[in-house]
N, C-alpha and C positions, 0 to 999 in steps of 0.2 A: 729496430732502432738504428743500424747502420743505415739501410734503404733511406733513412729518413735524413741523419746527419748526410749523404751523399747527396740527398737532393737539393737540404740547405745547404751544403758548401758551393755548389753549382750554381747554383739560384743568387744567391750572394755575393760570386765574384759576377756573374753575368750582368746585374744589376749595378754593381759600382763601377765595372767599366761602360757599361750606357751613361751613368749620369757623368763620368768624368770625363765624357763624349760629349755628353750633350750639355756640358755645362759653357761649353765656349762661345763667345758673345756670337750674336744672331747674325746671319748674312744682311746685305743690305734688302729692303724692302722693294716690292717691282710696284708701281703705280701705273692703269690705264689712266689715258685720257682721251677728250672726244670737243669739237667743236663745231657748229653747222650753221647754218641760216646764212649762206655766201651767198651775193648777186649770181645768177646763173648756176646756181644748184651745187652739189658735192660738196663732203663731206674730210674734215681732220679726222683721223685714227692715230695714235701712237700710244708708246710707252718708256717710262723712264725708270732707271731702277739708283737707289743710293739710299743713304743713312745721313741723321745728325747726328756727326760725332764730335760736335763742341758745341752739342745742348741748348741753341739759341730756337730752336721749333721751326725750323727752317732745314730748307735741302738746297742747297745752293751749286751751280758748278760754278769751275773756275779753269780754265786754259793751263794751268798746270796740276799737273795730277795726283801730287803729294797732296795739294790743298784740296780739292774737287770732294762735293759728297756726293755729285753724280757719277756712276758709274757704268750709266747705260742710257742711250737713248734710240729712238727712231720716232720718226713719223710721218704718213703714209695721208697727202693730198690727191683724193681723186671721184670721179665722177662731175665735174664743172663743166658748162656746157663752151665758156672762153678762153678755159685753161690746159693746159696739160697737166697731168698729174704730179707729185711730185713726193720725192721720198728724200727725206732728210738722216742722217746717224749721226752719232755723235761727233764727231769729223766738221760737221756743217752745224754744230751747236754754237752760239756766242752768248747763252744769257740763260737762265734757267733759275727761278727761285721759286721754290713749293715752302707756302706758310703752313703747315703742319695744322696749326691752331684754326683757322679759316678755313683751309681747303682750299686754296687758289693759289695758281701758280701762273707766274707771268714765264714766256718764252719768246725766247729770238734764235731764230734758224737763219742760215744763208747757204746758197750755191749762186747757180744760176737763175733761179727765186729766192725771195726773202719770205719770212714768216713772222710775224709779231702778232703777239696775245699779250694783254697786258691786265690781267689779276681778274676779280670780282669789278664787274658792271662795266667795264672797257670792253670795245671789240676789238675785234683781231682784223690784222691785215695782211696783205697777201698781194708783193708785186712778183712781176715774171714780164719780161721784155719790154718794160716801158709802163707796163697795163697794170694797174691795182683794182685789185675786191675789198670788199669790208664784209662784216657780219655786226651785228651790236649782240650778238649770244655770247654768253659766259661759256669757258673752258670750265668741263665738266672733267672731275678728276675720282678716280675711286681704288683705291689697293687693292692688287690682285694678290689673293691668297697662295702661296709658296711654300709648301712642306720644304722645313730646315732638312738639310743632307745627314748634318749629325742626329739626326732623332732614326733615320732613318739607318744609318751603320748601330745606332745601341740597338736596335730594335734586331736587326740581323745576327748579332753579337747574343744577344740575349738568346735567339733562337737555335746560334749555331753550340749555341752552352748546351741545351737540349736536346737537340739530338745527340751530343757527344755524350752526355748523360747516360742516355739508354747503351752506346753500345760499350760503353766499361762494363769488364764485369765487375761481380760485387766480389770477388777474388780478390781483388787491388786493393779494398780496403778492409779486406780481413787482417 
């Protein structure tokens, strides 16, 4: 009977401190994205990561970062047979709205290239020293799956309850 109440008391704080670990609101979401069919070949790759955190089903950035639901970007142009390649982050973002609801997300990048994709059935364009590309393909967009960190510490948490279990002895709760 003790073995048993020792394993439920262990078992039961290990479990309430996972969920009151893992009860805190979710990190932001990471979404890939892809674009192709440019004059002279080569391809967009990036990724953006953020949250709706004023529930409008939009992911919006914003040039200040109090407001901003982006909180990552990159995006990586290469393989064009007129181009050079080009790699944009967050730094070189000006525009960013993912419709949650639709799935399409309009973007504007700049450096020393510019980048503009603008939603569902626009294409995208793409100047660099004077010279522009087009594409008339849709920015294809798909959330990459992200194990949360807190599921990750209860789950630790819960295990390291477990082996502390075993090496008490049953003396302690005599």
């Amino acid at each position: 009977m003790k073995k048993l109440i020792q394993s439920l008391s262990i078992a039961t704080t290990g479990l309430t401190i996972a969920i009151a670990i893992g009860s805190r609101p979710a990190n932001a979401l990471t979404f890939s994205f892809s674009q192709s069919g440019w004059n002279g070949g080569g391809t967009i790759i990036g990724t953006f990561s953020g949250e709706d955190t004023n529930g409008d089903n939009a992911i919006t950035y914003n040039s200040n970062p109090n407001i901003s639901e982006v909180s990552g970007y990159e995006l990586i142009f290469e393989g064009n047979s007129n181009f050079d390649d080009i790699i944009h982050n967050l730094g070189n973002l000006d525009n960013l709205v993912y419709d949650v609801l639709s799935n399409t997300a309009t973007i504007r990048s700049s450096s020393s290239s510019s980048y503009v994709s603008e939603g569902l059935g626009s294409l995208g364009f793409i100047s660099q020293d004077g010279d522009s590309i087009t594409t008339d393909q849709q920015v294809s967009v798909s959330m990459i799956q992200v194990p949360e960190p807190t599921s990750w510490k209860g789950l630790v948490l819960f295990g390291l309850g477990a082996y502390f279990k075993r090496k008490i002895s049953t003396k302690f709760f005599e």
